[in-house]
C-alpha positions in Angstrom: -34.1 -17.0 -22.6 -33.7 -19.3 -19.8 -29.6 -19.4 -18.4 -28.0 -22.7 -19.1 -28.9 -25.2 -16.6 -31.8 -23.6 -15.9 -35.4 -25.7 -16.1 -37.7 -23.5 -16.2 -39.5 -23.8 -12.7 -38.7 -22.5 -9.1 -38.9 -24.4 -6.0 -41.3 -23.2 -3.9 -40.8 -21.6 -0.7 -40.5 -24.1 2.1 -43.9 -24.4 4.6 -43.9 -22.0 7.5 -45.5 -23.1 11.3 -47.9 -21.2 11.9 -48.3 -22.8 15.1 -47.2 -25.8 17.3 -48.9 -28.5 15.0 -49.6 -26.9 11.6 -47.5 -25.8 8.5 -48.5 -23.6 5.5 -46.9 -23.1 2.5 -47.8 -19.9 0.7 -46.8 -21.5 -2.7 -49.6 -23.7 -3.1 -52.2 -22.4 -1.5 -54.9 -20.5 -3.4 -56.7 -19.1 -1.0 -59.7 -21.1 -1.2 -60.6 -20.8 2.2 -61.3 -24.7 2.5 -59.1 -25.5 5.2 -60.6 -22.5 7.0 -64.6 -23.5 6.4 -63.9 -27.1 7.5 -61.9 -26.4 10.9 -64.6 -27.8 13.1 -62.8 -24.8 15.9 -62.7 -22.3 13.3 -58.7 -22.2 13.8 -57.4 -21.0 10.9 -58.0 -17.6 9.3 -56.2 -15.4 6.4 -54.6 -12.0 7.5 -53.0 -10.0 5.4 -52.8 -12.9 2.8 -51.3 -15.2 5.4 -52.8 -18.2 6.8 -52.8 -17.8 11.0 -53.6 -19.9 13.0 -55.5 -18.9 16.4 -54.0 -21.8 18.4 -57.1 -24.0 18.9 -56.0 -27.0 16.7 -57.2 -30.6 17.8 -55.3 -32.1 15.3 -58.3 -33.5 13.7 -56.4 -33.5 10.3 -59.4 -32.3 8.3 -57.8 -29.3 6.7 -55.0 -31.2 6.0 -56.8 -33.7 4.4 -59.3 -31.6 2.3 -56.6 -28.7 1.2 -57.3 -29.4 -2.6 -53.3 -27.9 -3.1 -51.9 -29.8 -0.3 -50.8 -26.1 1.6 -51.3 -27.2 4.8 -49.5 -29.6 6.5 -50.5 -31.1 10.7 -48.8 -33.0 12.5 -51.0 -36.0 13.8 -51.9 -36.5 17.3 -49.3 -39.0 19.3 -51.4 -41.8 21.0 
């Protein structure tokens, strides 16, 4: 039985850099390996079940944008 108060879900962990432009949270990702097959630099990889990155990000936004559990997070390029 739940404590008083309590609702029944956790917050996730808050996202961790992973380098100067990209976030991951390790909450909602499911290792699907999308973000990883779409990186037109091959920048992102999983070691020992965390996402690194390899520091060749362009800040194309595509694994941002095709992360079906919204795990990653980049920040866009300034203009």
């Amino acid at each position: 039985m739940d404590p008083p108060g309590h609702r029944g879900t956790e917050m996730p962990k808050p996202s961790k850099p992973i380098d100067a432009h990209i976030a991951w949270t390790a909450d909602y990702c499911k290792h699907c390996s999308t973000c990883i097959t779409i990186c037109p630099v091959k920048n992102l990889e999983f070691k020992d079940d965390e996402m690194t990155s390899l520091g060749k990000c362009t800040q194309c936004l595509l694994c941002m944008k095709y992360c079906p559990d919204f795990a990653i997070e980049v920040e866009a390029k300034k203009k």
